[in-house]
C-alpha positions as CSV (number, residue, x, y, z in Angstrom):
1,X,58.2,-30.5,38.1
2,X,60.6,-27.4,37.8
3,X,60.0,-23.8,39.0
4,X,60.9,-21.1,37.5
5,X,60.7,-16.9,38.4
6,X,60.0,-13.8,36.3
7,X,61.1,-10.4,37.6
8,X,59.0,-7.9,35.0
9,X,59.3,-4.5,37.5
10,X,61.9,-2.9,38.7
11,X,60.3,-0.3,41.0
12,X,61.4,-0.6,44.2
13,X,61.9,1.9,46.9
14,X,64.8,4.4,47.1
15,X,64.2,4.7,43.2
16,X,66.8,3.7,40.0
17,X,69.6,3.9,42.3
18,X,68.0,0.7,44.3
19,X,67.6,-1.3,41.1
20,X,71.2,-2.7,40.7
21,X,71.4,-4.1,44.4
22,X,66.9,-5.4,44.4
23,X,67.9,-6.9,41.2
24,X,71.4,-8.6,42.0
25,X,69.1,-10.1,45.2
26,X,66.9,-11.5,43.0
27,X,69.2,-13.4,40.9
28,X,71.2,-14.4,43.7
29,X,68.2,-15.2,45.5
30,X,66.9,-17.7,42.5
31,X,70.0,-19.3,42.5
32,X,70.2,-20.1,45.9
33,X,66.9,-21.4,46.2
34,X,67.2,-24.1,43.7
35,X,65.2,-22.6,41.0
36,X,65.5,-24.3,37.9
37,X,65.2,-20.4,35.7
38,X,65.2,-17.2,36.2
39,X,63.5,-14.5,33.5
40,X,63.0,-11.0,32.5
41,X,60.6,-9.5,30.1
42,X,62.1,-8.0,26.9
43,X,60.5,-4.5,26.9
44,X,61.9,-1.3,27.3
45,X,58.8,0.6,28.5
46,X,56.7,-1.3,31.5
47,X,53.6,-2.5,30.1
48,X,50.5,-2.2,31.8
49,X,50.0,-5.3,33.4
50,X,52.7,-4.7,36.2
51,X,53.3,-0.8,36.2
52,X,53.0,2.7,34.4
53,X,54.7,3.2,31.5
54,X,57.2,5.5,33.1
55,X,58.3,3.2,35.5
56,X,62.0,1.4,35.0
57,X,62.6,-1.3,32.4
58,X,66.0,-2.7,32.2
59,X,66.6,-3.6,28.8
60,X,66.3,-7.8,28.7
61,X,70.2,-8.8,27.5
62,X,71.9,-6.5,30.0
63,X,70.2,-7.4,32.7
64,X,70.7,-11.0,31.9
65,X,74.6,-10.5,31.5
66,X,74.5,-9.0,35.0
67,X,72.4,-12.0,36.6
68,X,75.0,-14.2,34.7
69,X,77.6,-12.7,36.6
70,X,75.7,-13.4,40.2
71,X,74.5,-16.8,39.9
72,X,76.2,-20.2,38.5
73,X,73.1,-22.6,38.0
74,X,69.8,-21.0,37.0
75,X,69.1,-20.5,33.8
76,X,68.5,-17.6,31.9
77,X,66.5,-15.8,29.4
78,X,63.7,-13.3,28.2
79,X,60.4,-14.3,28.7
80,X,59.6,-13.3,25.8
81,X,62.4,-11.7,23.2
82,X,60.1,-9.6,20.4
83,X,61.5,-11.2,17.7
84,X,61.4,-7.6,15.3
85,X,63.1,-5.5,17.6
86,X,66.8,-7.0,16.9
87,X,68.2,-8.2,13.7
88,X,68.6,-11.5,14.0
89,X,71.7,-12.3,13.7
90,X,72.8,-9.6,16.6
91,X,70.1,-11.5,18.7
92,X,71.7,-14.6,17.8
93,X,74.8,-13.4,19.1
94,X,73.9,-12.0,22.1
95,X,72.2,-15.0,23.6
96,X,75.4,-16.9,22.5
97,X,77.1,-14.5,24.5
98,X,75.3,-15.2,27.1
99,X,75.7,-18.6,27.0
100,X,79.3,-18.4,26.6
101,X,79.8,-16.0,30.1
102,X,77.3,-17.9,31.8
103,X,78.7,-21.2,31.6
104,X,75.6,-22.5,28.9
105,X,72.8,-21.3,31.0
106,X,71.2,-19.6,28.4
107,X,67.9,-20.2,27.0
108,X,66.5,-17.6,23.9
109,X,63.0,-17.4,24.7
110,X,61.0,-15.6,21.4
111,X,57.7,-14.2,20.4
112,X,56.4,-12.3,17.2
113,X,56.2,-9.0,19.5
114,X,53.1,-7.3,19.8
115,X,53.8,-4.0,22.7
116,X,53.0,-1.5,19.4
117,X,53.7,2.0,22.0
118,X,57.4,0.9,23.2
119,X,58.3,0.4,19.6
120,X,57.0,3.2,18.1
121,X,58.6,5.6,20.8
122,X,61.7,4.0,20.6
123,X,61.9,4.0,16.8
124,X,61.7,0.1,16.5
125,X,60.8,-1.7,13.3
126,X,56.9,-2.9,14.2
127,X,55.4,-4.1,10.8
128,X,52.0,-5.9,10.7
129,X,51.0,-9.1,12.8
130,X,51.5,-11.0,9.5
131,X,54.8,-10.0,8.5
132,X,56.0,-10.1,12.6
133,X,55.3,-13.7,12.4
134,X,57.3,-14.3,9.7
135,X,60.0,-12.5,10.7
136,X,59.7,-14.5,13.9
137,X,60.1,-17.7,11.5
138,X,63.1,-16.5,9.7
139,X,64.7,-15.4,12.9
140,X,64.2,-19.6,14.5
141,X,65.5,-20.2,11.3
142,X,68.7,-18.6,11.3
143,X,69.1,-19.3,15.0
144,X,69.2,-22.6,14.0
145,X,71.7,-22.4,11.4
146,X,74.2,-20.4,13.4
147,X,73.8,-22.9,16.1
148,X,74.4,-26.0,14.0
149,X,77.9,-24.5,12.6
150,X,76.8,-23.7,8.8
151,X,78.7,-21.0,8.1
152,X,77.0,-20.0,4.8
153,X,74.7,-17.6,3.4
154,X,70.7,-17.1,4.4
155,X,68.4,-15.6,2.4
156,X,64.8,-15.0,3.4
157,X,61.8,-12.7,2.4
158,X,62.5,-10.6,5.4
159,X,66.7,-11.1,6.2
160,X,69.4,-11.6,4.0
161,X,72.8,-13.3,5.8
162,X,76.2,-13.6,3.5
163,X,78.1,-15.4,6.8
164,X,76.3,-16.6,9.3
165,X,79.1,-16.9,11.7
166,X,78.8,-17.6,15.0
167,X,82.3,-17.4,17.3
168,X,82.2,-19.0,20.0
169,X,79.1,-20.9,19.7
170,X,76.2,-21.9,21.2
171,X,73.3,-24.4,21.7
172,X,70.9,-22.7,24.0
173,X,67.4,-24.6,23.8
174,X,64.7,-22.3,22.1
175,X,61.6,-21.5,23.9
176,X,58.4,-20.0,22.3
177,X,55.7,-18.1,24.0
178,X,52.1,-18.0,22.9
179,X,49.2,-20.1,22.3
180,X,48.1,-19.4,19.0
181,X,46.9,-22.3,17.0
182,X,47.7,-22.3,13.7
183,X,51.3,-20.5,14.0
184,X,52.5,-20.4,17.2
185,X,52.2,-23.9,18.1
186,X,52.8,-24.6,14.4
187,X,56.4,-22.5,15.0
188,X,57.0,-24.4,18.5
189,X,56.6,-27.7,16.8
190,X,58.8,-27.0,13.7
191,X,61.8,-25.1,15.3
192,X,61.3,-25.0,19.6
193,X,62.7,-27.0,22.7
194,X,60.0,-25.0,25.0
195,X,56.5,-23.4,24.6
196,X,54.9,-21.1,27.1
197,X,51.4,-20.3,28.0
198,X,49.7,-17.8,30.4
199,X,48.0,-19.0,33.2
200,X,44.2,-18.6,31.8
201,X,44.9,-20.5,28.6
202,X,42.9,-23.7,27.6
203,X,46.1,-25.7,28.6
204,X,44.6,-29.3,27.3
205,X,43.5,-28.6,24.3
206,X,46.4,-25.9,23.2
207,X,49.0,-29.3,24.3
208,X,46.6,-30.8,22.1
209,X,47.1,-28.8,19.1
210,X,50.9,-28.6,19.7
211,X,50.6,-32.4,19.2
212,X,48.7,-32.6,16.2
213,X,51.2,-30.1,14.7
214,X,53.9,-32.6,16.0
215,X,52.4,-35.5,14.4
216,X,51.9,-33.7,11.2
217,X,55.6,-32.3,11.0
218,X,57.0,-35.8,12.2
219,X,58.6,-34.2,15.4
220,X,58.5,-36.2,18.9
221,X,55.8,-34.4,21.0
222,X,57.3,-35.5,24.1
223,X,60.8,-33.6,23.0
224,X,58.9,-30.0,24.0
225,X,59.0,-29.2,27.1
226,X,55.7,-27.3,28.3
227,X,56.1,-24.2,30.3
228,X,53.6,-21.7,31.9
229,X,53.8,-18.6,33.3
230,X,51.5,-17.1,36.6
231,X,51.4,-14.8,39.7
232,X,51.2,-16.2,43.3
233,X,49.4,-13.3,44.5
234,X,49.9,-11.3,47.8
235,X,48.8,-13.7,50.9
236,X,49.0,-17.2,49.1
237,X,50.5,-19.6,50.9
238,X,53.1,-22.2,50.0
239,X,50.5,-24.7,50.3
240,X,48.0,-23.2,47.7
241,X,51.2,-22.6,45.8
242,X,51.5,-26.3,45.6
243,X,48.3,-27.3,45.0
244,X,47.7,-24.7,42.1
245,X,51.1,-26.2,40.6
246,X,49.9,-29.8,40.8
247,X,47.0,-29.0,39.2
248,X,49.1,-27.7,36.2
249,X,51.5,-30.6,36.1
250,X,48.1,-33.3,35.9
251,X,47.4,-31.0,32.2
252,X,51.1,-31.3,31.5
253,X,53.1,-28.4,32.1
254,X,56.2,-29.7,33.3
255,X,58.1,-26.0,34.4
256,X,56.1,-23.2,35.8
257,X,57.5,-19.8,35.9
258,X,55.7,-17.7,38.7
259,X,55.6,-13.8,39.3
260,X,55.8,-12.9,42.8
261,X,55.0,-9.2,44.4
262,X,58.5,-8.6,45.1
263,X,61.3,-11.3,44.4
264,X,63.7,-10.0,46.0
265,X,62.3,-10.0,49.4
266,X,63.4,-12.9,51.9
267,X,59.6,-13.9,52.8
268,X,59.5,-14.8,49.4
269,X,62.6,-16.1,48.7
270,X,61.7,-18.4,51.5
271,X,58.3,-19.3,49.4
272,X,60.0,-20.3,46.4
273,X,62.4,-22.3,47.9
274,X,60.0,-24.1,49.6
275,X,57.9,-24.3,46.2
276,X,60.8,-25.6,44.5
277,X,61.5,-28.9,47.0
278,X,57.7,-29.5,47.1
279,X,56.7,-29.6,43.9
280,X,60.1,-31.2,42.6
281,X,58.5,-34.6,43.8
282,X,55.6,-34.1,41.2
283,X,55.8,-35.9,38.1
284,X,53.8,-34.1,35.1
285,X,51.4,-36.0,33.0
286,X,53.5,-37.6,29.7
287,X,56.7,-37.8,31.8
């Protein structure tokens, strides 16, 4: 089983001008410890969940291309990119950039969006749940083609392409977030290496679903791997840690990407390290 770390705040004593050096400690920090990823959420107001919405948000890619520059082995991406805030083939391009400076340690990780106040203070496209999904299809789509080399035209409902061009290129393996069953998991199936989940979700049946869109589509279920993302809360302990993990891999999740209280501190730097060793020896269900 791999572990994985999400750093979604940025607030941390002596203010913006601490957030370059937390932050480089952070992905230094991951990197040492033998984490297999390291994320960042891709909003540029903080959403409720962690935070005010005045507190700091780094925007997702150029934080990214500064961890890139700290670390040479963890992987990284947004957890999740809203797929209508960039046209797609500038997203495209900046994850292959990415992957290009970071040595192919990138990993596009894509949702239909759905933070409605960030976009409509920052002037971002935000059209109906509908339409966001597929826009979020169209985007996997040309991700795809710019990945495979076809330099040729791409018209959709949503984007129109005359090149899609893509110099120098990458690969980086496409990760979904969400657990909605009839697109979602329908969209991880068709066009994703990863899923995600939050830690709550119904993980057996969703896997199930994800393999009954597999079977239908005629894609290898075991090809996906399954992600999830949760906190280890203030006062946990590595064992509980472990045990909360092994529970997750007996479901099937195979990665687990944690939020911690403040990543960039050595007490839990030490944690995750330890995490990481311990629950490397666990083999997920359907491995």
């Amino acid at each position: 089983m791999d572990l994985g770390l999400t750093c979604p705040r940025f607030t941390w004593p002596g203010g913006d001008a601490a957030i370059a050096g937390r932050f480089a400690a952070v992905a230094r920090g991951a990197d040492q410890a033998g984490l297999r990823s390291l994320w960042v959420m891709d909003h540029l107001f903080q959403i409720p969940n962690f935070g005010s919405v005045e507190d700091p948000m780094l925007e997702a890619y150029g934080a990214l291309s500064y961890a890139a520059a700290l670390t040479s082995r963890v992987s990284l991406g947004a957890l999740v990119t809203g797929a209508v805030h960039r046209a797609p083939g500038l997203l495209v391009k900046q994850v292959s950039t990415l992957d290009a400076l970071s040595g192919g340690r990138a990993v596009l990780g894509i949702g239909a969006s759905w933070y409605e106040p960030e976009a409509r203070g920052l002037g971002l496209p935000f059209p109906p749940l509908a339409e966001r999904f597929e826009r979020l299809e169209e985007t996997l789509q040309i991700a795809r083609q710019m990945w495979s080399g076809q330099d040729k035209p791409y018209h959709g409902r949503h984007y129109q392409l005359e090149r899609t061009l893509d110099a120098p290129r990458g690969n980086p393996p496409i990760l979904i977030g969400g657990s909605g069953e009839k697109k979602t998991l329908r969209l991880v199936a068709q066009y994703a290496d990863a899923c995600n989940f939050l830690f709550g979700a119904d993980v057996r049946h969703k896997l199930d679903v994800l393999r009954a869109h597999c079977e239908r589509l005629g894609r290898p279920y075991e090809e996906i791997e399954k992600t999830l993302h949760m906190r280890i809360p203030e006062g946990q302990s590595v064992e509980e840690s472990v045990q909360r993990c092994a529970e997750l891999a007996a479901l099937g999740i195979e990665h687990v990407i944690v939020v911690v209280p403040d990543p960039s501190e050595d007490v839990w730097l030490t944690h995750l390290a330890e995490l990481a060793v311990r629950i490397s020896a666990i083999t997920p269900l359907g491995r």
